[in-house]
C-alpha positions as CSV (number, residue, x, y, z in Angstrom):
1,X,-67.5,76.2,94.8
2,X,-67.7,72.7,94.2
3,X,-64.6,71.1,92.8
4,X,-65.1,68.5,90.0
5,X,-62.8,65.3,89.6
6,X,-60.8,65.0,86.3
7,X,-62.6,62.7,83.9
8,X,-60.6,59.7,84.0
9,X,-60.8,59.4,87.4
10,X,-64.9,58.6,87.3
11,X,-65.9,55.3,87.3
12,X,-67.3,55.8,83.6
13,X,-67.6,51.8,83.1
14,X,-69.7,51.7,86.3
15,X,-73.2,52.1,84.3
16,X,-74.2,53.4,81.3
17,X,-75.7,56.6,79.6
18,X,-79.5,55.0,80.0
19,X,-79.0,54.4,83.5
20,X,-77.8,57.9,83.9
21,X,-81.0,59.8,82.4
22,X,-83.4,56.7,84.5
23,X,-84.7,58.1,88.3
24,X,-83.9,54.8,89.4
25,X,-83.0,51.2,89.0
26,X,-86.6,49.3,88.3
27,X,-84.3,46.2,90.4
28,X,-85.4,45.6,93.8
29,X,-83.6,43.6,96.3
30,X,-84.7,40.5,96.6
31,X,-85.8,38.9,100.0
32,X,-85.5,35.3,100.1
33,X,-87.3,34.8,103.1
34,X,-90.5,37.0,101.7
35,X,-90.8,34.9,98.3
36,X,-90.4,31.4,100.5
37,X,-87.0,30.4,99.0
38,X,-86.1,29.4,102.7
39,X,-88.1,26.2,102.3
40,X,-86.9,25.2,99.5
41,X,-83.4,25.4,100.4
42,X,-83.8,23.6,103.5
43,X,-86.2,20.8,102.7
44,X,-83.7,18.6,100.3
45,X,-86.9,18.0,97.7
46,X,-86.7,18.6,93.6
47,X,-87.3,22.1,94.3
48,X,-83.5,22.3,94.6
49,X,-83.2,21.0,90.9
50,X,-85.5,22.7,88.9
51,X,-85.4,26.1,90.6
52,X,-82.4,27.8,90.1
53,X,-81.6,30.8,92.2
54,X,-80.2,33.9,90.5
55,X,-79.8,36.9,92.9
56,X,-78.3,39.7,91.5
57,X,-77.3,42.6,93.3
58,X,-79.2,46.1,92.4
59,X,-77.5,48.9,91.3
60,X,-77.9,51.9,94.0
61,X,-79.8,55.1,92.0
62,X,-77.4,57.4,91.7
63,X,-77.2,60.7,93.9
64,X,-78.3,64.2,92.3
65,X,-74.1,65.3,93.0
66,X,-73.2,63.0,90.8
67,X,-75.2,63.0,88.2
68,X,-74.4,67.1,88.4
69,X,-71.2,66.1,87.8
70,X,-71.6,63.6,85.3
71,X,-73.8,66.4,83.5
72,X,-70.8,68.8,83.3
73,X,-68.3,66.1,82.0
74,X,-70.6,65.4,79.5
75,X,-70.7,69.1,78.6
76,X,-66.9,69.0,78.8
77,X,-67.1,66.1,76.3
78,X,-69.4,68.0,73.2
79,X,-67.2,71.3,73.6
80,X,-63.9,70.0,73.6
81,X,-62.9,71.6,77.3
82,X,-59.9,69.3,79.6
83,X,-59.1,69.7,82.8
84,X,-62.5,70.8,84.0
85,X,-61.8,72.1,88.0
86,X,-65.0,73.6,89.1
87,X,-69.0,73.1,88.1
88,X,-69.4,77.1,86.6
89,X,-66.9,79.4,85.2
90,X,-67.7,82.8,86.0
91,X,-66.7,84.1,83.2
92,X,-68.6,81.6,80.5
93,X,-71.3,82.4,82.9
94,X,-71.9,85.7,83.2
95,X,-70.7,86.5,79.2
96,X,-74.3,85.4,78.3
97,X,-75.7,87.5,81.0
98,X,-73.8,91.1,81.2
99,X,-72.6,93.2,78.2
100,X,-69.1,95.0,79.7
101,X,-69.4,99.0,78.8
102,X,-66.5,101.2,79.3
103,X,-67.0,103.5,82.2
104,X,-65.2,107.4,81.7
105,X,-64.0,108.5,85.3
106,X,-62.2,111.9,86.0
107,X,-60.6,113.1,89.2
108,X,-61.6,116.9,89.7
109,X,-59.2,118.0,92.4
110,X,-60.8,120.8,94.7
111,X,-59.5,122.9,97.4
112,X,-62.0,124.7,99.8
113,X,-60.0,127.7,101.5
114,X,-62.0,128.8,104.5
115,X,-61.7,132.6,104.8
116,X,-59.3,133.8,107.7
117,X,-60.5,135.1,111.3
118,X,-59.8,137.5,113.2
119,X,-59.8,138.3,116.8
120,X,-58.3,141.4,118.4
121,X,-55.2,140.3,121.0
122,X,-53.2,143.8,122.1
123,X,-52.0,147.3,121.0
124,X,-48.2,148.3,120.8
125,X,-46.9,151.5,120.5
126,X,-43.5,152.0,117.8
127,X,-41.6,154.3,115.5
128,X,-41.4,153.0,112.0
129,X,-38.1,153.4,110.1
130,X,-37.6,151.9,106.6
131,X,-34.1,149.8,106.2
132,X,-32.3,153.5,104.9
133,X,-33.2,154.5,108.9
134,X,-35.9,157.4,106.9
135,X,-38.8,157.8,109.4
136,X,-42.4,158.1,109.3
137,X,-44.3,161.8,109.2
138,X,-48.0,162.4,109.0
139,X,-48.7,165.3,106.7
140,X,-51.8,167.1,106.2
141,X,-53.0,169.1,103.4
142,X,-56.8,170.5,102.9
143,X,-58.2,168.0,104.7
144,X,-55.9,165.3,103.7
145,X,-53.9,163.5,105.6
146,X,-50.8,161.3,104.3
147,X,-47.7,159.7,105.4
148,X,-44.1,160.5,103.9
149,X,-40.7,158.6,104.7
150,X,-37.6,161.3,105.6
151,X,-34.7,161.7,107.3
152,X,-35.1,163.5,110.6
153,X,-32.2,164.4,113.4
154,X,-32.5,166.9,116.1
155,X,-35.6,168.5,116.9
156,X,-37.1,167.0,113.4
157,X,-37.2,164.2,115.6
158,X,-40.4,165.5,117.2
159,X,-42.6,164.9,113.5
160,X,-41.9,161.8,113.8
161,X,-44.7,159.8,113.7
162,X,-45.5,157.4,116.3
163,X,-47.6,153.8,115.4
164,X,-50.1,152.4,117.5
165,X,-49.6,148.6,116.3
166,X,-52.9,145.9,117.0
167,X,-52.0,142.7,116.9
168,X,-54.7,140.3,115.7
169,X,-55.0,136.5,116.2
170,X,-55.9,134.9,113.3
171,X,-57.9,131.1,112.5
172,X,-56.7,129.6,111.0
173,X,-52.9,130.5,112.3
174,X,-50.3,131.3,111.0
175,X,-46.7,131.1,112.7
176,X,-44.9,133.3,109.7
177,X,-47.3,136.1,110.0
178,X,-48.9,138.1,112.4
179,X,-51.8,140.2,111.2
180,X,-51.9,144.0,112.5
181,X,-53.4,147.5,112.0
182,X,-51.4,150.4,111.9
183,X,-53.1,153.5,112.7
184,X,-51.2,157.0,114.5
185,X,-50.7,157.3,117.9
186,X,-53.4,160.0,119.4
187,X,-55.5,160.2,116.2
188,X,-58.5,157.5,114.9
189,X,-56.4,157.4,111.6
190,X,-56.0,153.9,110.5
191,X,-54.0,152.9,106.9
192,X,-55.7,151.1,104.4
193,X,-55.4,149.4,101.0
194,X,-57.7,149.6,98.4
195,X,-58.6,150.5,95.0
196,X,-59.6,154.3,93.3
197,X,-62.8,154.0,91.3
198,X,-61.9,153.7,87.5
199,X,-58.6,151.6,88.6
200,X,-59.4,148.7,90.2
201,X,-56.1,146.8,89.4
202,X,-53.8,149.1,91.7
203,X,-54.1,149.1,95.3
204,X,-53.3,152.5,97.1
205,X,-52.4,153.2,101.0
206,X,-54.7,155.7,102.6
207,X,-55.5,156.9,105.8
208,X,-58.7,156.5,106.8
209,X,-60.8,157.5,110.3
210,X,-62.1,154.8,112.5
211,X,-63.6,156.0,115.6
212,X,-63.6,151.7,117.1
213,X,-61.8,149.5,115.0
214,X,-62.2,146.6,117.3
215,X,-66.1,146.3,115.6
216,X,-65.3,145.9,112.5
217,X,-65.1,142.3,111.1
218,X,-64.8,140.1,108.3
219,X,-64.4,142.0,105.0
220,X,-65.3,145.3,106.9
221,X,-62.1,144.7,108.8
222,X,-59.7,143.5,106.0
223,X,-58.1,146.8,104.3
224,X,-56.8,147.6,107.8
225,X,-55.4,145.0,108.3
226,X,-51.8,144.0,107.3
227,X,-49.5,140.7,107.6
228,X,-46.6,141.7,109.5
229,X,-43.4,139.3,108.4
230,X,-40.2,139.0,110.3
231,X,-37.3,138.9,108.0
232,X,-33.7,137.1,108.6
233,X,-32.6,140.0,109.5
234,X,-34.5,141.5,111.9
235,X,-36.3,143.6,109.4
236,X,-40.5,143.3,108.7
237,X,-42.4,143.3,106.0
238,X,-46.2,144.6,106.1
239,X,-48.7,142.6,102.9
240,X,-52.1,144.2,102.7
241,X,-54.9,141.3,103.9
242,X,-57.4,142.5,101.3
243,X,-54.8,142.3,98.3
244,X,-52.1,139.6,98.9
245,X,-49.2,140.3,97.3
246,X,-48.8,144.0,97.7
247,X,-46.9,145.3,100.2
248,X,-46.5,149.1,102.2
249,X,-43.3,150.9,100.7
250,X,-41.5,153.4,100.9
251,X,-39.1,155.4,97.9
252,X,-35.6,155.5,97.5
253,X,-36.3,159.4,97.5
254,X,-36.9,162.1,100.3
255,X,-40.4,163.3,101.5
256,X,-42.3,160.7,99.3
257,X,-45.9,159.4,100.1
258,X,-45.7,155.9,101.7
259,X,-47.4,153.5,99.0
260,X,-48.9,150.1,98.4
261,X,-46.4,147.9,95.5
262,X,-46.8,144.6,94.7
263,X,-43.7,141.8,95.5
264,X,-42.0,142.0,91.9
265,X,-41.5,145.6,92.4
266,X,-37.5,146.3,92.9
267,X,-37.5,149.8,93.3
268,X,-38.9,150.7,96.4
269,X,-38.1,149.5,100.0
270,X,-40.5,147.3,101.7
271,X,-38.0,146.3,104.9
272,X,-39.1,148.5,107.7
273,X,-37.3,148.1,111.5
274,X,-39.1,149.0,114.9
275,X,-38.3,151.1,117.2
276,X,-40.0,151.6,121.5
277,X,-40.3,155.8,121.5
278,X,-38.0,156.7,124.5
C-alpha cells in the first residue's frame, strides 16, 4: 500500500486548487527560434525597443499520483483526520461495504472405537486354582454341565479339572491383556458369558459345546472369549469380552458354581493361579 506524506511536507504553495481540478496547463513552451525572435535579437534594429520579451516558464501538468494524493489530503482536510499514513483504511473501507454478524461455533468432541480383532495364536493346557488354592471340577447334572471351585487332596485330585487355554491375538493390541478361551480338556465344552432371557442386566457363566471354535468370529466369537490379566502378584484375572467389567469368580464357600461378577463386587474371589498338570 502506498504511503502518503504528512501534509505539511507538500508543496501546497506550489499551485493552486484551479490548477489542481485543470488536465493541464493551457501554457506552452515557447520557442524562440519558431516565432523568429532570433532575428530580432541579433539584428540591433528598434525591434529590440518596442518588443519586449517575456518568457515564462510553464508549469509541468501534474502526474495522476499526485493529484491521488492531493485528493486524499483534501479529504483529510473536510473530516478533520491528522497524520494520514496510507491512501485507504481498511477498516473505513470495508464498514460501508460488510455488516459483521456473530458467528456461533461448538467443538463436538468424538471418539470412534474400532471393534477389537481377533486371530487364534496357540492352545495351553493348565489346572486352575483360585487364590484360596480350591480347584476347578466339572459337574454334571441332567444334561447340565457346570463348574464348581473345592478343595481336593489325594485321589480327589483326579476331578480336578483340567483347562485347555487359546490364546488369541488381538488388533488392536493390547500389552496388559491377553484374550483367551477356556474350554475343558477332552470335551468341546467352552465357558461363556451372557445374559438369561427376562434379565438382561446380569451376565452368567455357562458352558456351552463348540465342536470348532477357531470359526467363529466377530460377535459370534466374543462370549468365549475372556481378557486374561496378570496381577502384581503372580495371580490372573479373567473379564468377559462381551461384558467388560464382569469378571469369572469363584465363592468364599465350598462346592459353589463358578460365576460371572462385576469389578465392585468384594465378596467373591476373582484371583485365580496356574498350574502345568504333572
Amino acid at each position: 500500500m502506498a504511503v502518503v506524506p504528512e501534509i505539511n511536507d507538500l508543496p501546497m504553495d506550489s499551485y493552486s486548487e484551479e490548477e489542481f481540478y485543470s488536465e493541464c496547463s493551457t501554457e506552452m513552451k515557447v520557442d524562440t527560434n519558431h516565432f523568429g525572435w532570433k532575428g530580432c535579437i541579433s539584428s540591433q534594429s528598434s525591434c529590440r525597443s518596442s518588443i519586449t520579451r517575456d518568457i515564462r516558464k510553464p508549469r509541468k501538468p501534474m502526474s495522476s499520483l499526485k493529484k491521488a494524493i492531493n485528493l486524499v489530503v483534501i479529504i483529510g482536510r473536510v473530516s478533520g483526520k491528522k497524520n494520514f499514513e496510507c491512501l485507504f483504511d481498511d477498516q473505513d473501507l470495508l464498514n460501508y461495504i460488510l455488516v459483521e454478524e456473530d458467528i456461533s461455533i461448538s467443538n463436538v468432541d468424538e471418539t470412534c472405537a474400532a471393534a477389537p480383532k481377533f486371530r487364534y495364536s496357540n492352545t495351553t493346557v493348565h489346572f486352575i486354582r483360585d487364590s484360596r488354592q480350591k480347584c476347578l471340577a466339572l459337574q454334571e447334572y441332567q444334561g447340565n454341565a457346570h463348574l464348581v471351585a473345592l478343595f481336593l487332596q489325594g485321589n480327589n485330585r483326579t476331578s480336578e479339572a483340567k483347562i485347555n487355554m487359546g490364546a488369541y491375538i488381538s488388533s488392536p493390541f493390547n500389552g496388559q491383556t491377553r484374550p483367551v478361551t477356556l474350554s475343558i480338556v477332552g470335551r468341546n465344552l467352552y465357558l461363556s458369558c451372557g445374559v438369561e432371557e427376562g434379565d438382561q442386566d446380569t451376565p452368567v457363566l455357562s458352558l456351552t459345546e463348540v465342536e470348532n471354535i477357531q470359526e467363529k468370529k466377530n460377535n459370534d466369537l466374543h462370549p468365549f472369549l475372556f481378557y486374561k490379566r496378570i496381577n502384581g502378584n503372580s495371580s490372573n484375572t479373567f473379564e468377559s469380552v462381551a461384558y467388560p467389567g464382569w469378571y469369572i469368580c469363584t465363592s468364599q464357600a465350598e462346592n459353589q458354581f463358578v460365576q460371572m461378577k462385576p469389578q465392585s463386587d468384594q465378596e467373591h474371589i476373582k484371583d485365580f493361579l496356574l498350574y502345568s498338570p504333572q
